[in-house]
C-alpha positions as CSV (number, residue, x, y, z in Angstrom):
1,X,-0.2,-1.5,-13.0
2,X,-2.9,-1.6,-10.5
3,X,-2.0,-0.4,-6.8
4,X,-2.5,-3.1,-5.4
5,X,-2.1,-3.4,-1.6
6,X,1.2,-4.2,-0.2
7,X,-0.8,-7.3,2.3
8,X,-2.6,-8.3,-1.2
9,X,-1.4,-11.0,-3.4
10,X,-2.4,-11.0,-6.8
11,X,-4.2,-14.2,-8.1
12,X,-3.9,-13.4,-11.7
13,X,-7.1,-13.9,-13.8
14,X,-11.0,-14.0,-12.2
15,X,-14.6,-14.7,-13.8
16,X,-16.3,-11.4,-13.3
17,X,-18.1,-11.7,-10.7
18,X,-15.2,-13.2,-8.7
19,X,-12.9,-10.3,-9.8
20,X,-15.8,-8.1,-8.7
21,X,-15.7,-9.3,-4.9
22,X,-12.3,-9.1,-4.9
23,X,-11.7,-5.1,-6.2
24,X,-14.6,-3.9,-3.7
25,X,-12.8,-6.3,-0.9
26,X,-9.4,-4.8,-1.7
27,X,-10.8,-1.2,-2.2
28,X,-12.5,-1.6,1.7
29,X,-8.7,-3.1,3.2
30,X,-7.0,0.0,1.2
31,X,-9.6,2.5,2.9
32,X,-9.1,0.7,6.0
33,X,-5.2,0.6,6.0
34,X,-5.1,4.4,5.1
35,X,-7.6,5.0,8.3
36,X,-5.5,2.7,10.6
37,X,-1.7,4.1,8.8
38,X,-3.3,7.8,8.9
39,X,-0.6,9.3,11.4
40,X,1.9,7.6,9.5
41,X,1.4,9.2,6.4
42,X,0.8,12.4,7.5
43,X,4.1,12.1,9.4
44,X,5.9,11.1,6.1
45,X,4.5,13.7,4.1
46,X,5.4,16.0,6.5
47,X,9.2,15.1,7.0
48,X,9.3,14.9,3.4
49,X,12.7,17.1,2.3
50,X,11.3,19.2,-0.2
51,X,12.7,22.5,-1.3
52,X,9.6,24.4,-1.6
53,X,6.0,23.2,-1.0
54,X,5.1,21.4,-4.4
55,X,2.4,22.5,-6.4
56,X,1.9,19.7,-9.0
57,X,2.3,16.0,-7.3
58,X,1.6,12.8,-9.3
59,X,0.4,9.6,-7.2
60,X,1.3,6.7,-8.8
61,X,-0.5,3.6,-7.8
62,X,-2.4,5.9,-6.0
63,X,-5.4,3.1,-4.9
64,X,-8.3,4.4,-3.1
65,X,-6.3,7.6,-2.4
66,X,-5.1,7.3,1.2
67,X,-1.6,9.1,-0.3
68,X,-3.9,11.6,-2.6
69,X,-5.8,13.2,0.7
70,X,-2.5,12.9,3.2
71,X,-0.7,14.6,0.2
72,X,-3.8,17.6,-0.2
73,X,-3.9,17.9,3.4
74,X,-0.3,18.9,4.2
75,X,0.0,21.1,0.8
76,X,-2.9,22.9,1.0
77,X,-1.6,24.7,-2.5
78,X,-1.1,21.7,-4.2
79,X,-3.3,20.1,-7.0
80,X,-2.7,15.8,-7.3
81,X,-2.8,13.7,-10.5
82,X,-3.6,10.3,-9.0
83,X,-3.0,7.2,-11.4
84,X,-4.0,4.0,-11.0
85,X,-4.8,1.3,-13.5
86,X,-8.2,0.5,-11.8
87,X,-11.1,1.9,-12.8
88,X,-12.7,1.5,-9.4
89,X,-10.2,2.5,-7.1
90,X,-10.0,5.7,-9.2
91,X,-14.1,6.0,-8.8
92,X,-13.8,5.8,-5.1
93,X,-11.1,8.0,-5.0
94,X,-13.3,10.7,-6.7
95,X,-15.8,9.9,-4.4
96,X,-13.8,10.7,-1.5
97,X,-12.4,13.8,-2.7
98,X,-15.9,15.4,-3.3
99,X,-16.5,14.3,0.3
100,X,-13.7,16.1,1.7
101,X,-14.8,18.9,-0.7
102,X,-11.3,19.0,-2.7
103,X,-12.3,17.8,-6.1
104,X,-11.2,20.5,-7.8
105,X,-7.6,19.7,-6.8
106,X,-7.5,16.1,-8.0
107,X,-7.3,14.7,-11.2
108,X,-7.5,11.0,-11.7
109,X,-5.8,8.9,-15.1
110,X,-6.3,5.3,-15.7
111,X,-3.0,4.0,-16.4
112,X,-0.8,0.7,-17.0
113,X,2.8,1.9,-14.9
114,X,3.9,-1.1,-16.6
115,X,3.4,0.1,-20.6
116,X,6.0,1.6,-22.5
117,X,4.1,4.8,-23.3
118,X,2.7,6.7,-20.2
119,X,0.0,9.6,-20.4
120,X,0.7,13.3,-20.1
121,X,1.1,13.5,-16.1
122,X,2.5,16.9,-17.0
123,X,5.6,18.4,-14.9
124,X,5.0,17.5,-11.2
125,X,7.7,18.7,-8.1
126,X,6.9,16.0,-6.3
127,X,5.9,11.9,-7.0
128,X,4.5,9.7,-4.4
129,X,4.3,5.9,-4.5
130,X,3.2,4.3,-1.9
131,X,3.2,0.3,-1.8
132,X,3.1,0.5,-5.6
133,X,6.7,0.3,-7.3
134,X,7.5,-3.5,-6.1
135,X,4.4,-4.4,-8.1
136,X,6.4,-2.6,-11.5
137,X,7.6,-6.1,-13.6
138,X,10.6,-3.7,-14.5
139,X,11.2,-1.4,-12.1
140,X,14.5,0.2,-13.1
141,X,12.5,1.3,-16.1
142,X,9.6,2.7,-14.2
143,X,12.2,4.3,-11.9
144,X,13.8,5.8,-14.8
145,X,10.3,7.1,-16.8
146,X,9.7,8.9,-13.5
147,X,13.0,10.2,-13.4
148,X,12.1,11.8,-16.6
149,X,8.9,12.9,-16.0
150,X,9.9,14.7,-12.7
151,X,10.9,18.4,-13.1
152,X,14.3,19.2,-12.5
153,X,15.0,19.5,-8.6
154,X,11.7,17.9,-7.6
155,X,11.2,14.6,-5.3
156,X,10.3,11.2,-5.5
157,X,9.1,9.3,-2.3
158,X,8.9,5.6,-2.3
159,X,7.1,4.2,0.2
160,X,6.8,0.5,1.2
161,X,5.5,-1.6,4.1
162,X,7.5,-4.4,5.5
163,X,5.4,-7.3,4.1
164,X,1.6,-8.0,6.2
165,X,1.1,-6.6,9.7
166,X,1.1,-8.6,12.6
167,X,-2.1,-8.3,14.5
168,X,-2.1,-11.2,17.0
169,X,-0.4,-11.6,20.8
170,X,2.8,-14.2,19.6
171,X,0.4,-16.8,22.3
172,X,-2.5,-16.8,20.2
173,X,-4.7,-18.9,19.4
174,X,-4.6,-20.7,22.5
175,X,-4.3,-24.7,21.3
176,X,-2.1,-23.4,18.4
177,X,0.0,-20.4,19.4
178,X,2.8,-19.0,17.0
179,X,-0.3,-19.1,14.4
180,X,0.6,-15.6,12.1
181,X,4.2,-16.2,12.3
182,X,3.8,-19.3,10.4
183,X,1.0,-18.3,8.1
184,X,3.3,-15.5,7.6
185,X,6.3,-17.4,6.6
186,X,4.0,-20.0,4.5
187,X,3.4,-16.4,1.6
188,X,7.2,-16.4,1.4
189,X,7.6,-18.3,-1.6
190,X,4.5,-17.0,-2.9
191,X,5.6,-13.5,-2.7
192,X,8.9,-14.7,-3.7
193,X,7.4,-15.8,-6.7
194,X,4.9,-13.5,-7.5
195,X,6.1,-10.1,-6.1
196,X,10.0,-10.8,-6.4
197,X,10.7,-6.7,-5.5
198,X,8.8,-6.6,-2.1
199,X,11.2,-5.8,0.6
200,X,13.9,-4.6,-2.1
201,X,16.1,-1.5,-1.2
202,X,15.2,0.9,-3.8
203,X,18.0,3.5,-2.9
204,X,20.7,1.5,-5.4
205,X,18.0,1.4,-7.9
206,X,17.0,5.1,-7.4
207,X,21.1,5.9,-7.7
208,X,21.3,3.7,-10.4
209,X,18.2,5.3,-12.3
210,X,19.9,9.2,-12.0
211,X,18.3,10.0,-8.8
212,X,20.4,11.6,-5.9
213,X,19.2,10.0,-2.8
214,X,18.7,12.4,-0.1
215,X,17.8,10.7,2.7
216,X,15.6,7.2,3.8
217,X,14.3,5.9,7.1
218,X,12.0,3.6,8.9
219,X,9.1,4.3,11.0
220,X,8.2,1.7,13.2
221,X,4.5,1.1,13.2
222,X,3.0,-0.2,16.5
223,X,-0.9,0.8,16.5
224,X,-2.5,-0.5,19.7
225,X,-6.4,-2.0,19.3
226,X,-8.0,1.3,20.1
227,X,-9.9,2.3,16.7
228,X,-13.4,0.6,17.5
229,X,-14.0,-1.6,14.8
230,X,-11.2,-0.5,12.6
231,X,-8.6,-2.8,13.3
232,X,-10.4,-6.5,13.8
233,X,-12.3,-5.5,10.5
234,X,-8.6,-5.0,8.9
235,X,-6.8,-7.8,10.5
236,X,-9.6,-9.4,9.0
237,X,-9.2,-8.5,5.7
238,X,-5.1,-9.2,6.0
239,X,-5.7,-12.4,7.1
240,X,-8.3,-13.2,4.4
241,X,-5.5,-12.4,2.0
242,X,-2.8,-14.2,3.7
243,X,-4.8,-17.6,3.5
244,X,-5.2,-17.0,-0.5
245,X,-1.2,-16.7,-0.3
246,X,-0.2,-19.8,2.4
247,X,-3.1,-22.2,2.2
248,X,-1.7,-24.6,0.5
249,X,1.4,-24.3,2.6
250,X,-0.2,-24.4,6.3
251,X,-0.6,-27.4,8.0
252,X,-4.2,-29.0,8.3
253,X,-4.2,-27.8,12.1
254,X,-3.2,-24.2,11.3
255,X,-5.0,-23.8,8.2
256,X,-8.0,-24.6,10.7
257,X,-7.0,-22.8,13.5
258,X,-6.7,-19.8,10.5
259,X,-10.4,-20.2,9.3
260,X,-11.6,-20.2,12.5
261,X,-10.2,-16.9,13.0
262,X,-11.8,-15.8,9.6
263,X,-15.4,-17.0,10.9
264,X,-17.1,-13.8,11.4
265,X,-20.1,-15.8,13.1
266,X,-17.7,-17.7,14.9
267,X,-16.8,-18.0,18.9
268,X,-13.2,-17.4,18.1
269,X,-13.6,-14.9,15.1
270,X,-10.5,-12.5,15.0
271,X,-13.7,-9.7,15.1
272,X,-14.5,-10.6,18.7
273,X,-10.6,-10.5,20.2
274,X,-9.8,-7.4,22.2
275,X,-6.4,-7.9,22.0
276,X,-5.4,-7.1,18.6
277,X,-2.3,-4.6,17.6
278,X,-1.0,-3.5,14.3
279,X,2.8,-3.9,13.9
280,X,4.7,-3.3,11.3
281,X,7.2,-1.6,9.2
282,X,7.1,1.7,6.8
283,X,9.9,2.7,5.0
284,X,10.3,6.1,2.3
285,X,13.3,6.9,-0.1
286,X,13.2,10.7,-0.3
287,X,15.4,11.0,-4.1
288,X,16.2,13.8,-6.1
289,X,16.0,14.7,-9.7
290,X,19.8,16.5,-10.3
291,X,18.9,17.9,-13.2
């Protein structure tokens, strides 16, 4: 199971060069949502209720590794197995950690989440998935193999978003205001179709799968447009993955209005507006292994 990127739907099969656009388009929103979410994560890891600081972690559905470095940086002892079932995401990741000069504490494995027979990811104390486990077809059996593949007394964090961001004022665009909030309830049935476990409440599963549950919250996430660049350029790419969800849901006005928005040469191109937040929703299930 790739990560794939809680504001990306999946489209199912591409030719190769259109599947090609679309991994190095997803891999640029993934870095761009871990640059934009980076105090968040660091602020999860951190309130993380872990018994002693982990030494072995497993990312699963680790993407481009925006979990993998927040994870390195807060357990400076620690050595990460990040899984993923791309190929690419898993190359940039490597990339990244030779950057930050921590290759020798990461380990990357290619990996369907979704098979029945998962490779060695050896003993970890602690498991991270981030925006990964509503993508799982069965998820009480994922829940379960990781259950299993936990040592005994170590952690699983699951984190999800609360759907796509918000990024425009609620007056915005001007002839057509009360545009996102549509668009966004146009992916509705296609995420109720396609990705039937986003916005599930995984602590009944995590009981259910032998996990004790210590503890869950949400973080409220209201960035202001303050990043440079960083935000329109990921509102951006949001958007451009909310029209492949609700275009053929959207009004021929909106659906307009929308593509006006995502015209990067355009007068009213979302990478010209100065007004731009990032609002949203992040919430982590801290759960046990008992035995």
């Amino acid at each position: 199971m790739t990560h794939a990127h809680p504001h990306t739907p999946d489209h199912g099969a591409h030719h190769a060069s259109e599947h090609a656009t679309d991994s190095s388009s997803q891999m640029e929103i993934l870095d761009l949502d871990a640059e934009v979410l980076a105090e968040h994560i660091a602020a999860i890891t951190a309130w993380l209720p872990v018994e002693a600081p982990p030494r072995e972690i497993v990312d699963l559905g680790c993407g481009t590794g925006a979990g993998t470095f927040a994870l390195l940086a807060h357990f400076p002892e620690a050595h990460v197995t990040a899984v993923d079932s791309s190929a690419e995401h898993l190359h940039r990741l490597r990339e990244k950690a030779v950057i930050e000069g921590v290759q020798e504490r990461v380990r990357t494995v290619q990996a369907d989440l979704d098979a029945a027979d998962w490779p060695d990811l050896g003993t970890p104390d602690l498991i991270w998935a981030s925006a990964s486990m509503h993508h799982m077809a069965d998820p009480g059996r994922t829940l379960r193999d990781v259950h299993d593949v936990l040592a005994p007394g170590g952690l699983f964090a699951v984190v999800e978003l609360a759907g796509f961001p918000r990024f425009l004022p609620e007056n915005a665009p001007e002839d057509l205001p009360g545009l996102e909030e549509r668009c966004h309830a146009a992916t509705e049935r296609f995420h109720a179709e396609h990705v039937p476990h986003r916005g599930a409440d995984w602590g009944p599963m995590l009981t259910a799968a032998g996990f004790a549950l210590e503890d869950a919250r949400t973080i409220a996430v209201d960035i202001e447009g303050s990043h440079g660049e960083v935000i329109p350029r990921y509102a951006l790419g949001a958007l451009q993955r909310i029209r492949g969800a609700a275009a053929d849901a959207l009004s021929p006005e909106d659906l307009s209005a929308l593509d006006q928005l995502l015209d990067t040469d355009g007068p009213h191109s979302i990478l010209r507006r100065t007004d731009l937040v990032v609002r949203t929703e992040r919430t982590v299930w801290a759960a046990r292994r008992k035995d």
